[in-house]
C-alpha positions, 0 to 999 in steps of 0.5 A: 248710518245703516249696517250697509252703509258702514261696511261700505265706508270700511271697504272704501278705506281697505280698497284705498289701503288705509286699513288691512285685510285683517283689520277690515275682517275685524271691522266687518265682524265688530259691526255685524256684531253691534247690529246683530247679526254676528256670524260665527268665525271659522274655526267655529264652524269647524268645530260645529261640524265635527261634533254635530252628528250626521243628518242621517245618523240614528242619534239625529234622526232620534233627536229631531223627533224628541225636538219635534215632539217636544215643540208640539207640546210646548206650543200647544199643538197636537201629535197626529196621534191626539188629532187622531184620537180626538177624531174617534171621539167625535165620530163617537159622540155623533153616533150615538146622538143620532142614535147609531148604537154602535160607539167606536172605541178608543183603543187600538186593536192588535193584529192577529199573530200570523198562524203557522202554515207548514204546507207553505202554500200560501206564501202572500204576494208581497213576502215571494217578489221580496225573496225574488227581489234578494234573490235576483241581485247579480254579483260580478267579478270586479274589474282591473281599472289598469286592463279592464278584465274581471279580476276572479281572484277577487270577491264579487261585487253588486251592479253598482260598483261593477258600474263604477269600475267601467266608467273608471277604466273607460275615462283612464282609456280616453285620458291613455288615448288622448295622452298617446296622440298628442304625443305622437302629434309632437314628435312627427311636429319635431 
């Protein structure tokens, strides 16, 4: 008799009240078991999920790379860097066998510290659009989700939730709308 066909018959008798609904979770579970396929139970899952860190968190994100890092090796397989190193070598070998006198070395080469340029005249492309991307964040007065004006007393906020806010206070307006007239549809009703 196969797992399917053994849940099925435990469901038949839970359907025809033999058993419980406890019992047939027991039942279900003692089964997958005995095939392997053990899920865990609630309050497992629970616990897992409190105490494993977030996917985002820098301790995640350290440890998937030690993990990734550490089953390459394990398996026999090579870090970019290898793969990487090990391509030099062999554009090295070619060189000088076909008698190309220069042989690519193995070692990285530092990049020059950046001088120091007091005129401040050539500031490159990429540093002046990310100033100009910092400087051209606009800040709003947040909004009172009751009136819809910008409350000054408050501290500004980014575009993002000054959009929040709108879309807040425009539903809060439907919902007030909806609310009114289908009051006013009952008392002319009475």
């Amino acid at each position: 008799m196969s797992m399917k066909q053994e849940l099925a018959a435990l469901k038949k008798k839970r359907d025809a009240g033999d058993i419980t609904a406890f019992k047939y979770r027991q039942g279900v579970r003692q089964i997958k078991k005995s095939y392997g396929v053990d899920a865990p139970s609630n309050v497992t899952k629970i616990f897992r999920a409190l105490t494993t860190p977030s996917p985002r968190s820098a301790k995640a994100v350290a440890a998937k790379k030690k993990a990734s890092k550490n089953r390459s090796q394990s398996q026999g397989g090579r870090s970019r860097d290898q793969v990487i190193e090990e391509r030099q070598e062999s554009l090295a070998r070619k060189s000088a066998e076909q008698g190309g006198g220069a042989v690519l070395s193995n070692k990285k080469k530092k990049r020059a510290a950046p001088k120091f340029n007091p005129s401040g005249l050539k500031v490159p492309a990429k540093k002046k659009a990310k100033t100009a991307a910092k400087s051209k964040t606009a800040m709003y007065y947040p909004l009172n989700p009751k009136t819809g004006k910008a409350d000054t007393s408050k501290p500004k906020v980014s575009v993002a939730v000054r959009l929040k806010q709108e879309d807040r206070y425009k539903t809060r307006k439907m919902v007030e709308t909806a609310a009114k007239s289908s009051m006013n549809k009952k008392k002319k009703g009475k």
